[in-house]
C-alpha positions in Angstrom: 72.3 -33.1 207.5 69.9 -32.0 210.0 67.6 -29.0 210.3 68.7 -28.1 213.7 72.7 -27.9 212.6 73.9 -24.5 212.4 74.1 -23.0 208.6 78.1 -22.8 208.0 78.4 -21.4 204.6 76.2 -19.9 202.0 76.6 -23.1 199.8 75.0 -25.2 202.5 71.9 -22.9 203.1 71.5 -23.5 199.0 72.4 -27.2 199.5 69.6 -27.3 202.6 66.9 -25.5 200.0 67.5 -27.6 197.1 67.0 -30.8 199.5 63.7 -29.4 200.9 62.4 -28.0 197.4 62.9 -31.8 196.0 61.0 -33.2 199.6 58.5 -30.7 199.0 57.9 -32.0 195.0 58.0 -35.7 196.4 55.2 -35.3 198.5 53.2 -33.5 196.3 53.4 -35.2 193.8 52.4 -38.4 196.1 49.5 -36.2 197.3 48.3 -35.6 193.4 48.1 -38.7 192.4 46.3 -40.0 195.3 43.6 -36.7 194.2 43.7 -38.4 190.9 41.8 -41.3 192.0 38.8 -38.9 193.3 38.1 -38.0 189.6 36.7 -42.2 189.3 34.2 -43.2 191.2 35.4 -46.2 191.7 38.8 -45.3 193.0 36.4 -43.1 195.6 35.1 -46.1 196.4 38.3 -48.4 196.7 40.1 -45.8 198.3 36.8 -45.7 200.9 36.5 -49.2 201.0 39.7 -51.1 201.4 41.0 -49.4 204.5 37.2 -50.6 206.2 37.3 -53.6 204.7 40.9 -54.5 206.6 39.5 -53.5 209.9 36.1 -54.7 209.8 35.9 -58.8 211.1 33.3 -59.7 208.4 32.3 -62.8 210.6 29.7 -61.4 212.7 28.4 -59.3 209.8 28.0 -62.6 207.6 26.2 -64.1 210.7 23.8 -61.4 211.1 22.9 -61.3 207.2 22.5 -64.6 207.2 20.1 -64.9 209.9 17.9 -61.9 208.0 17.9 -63.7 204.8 16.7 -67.1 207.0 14.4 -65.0 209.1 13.0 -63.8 205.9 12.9 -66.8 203.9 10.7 -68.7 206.6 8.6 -66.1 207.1 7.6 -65.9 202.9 6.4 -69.3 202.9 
């Protein structure tokens, strides 16, 4: 049943509210527990880094790290 249909009967405007009162709890209770993870810091930080670490390509950042830790290995010696 659709939002946009016409309301035909008093029983299907309390069927319609019932239907968008358990939507409503669904997604707040989705919302809640992804708060939950903000109470551990670590869960800030998965939750900060997982999505970066998808999208990042980790090749150019590996080259450049590497050619630090070269650049400053030579220049100790």
């Amino acid at each position: 049943m659709s939002l946009n249909q016409p309301i035909e009967s008093l029983e299907d405007l309390q069927r319609r509210r019932r239907n968008l009162i358990i939507t409503r709890d669904i997604y707040k209770s989705a919302v809640l527990s992804k708060i939950e993870k903000f109470s551990h810091p670590i869960g800030v930080i998965s939750m900060i880094f997982k999505p970066l670490s998808r999208c990042i390509s980790w090749t150019p950042i590996f080259i450049s790290v590497a050619k630090i830790a070269l650049s400053f290995f030579r220049n100790r010696k």
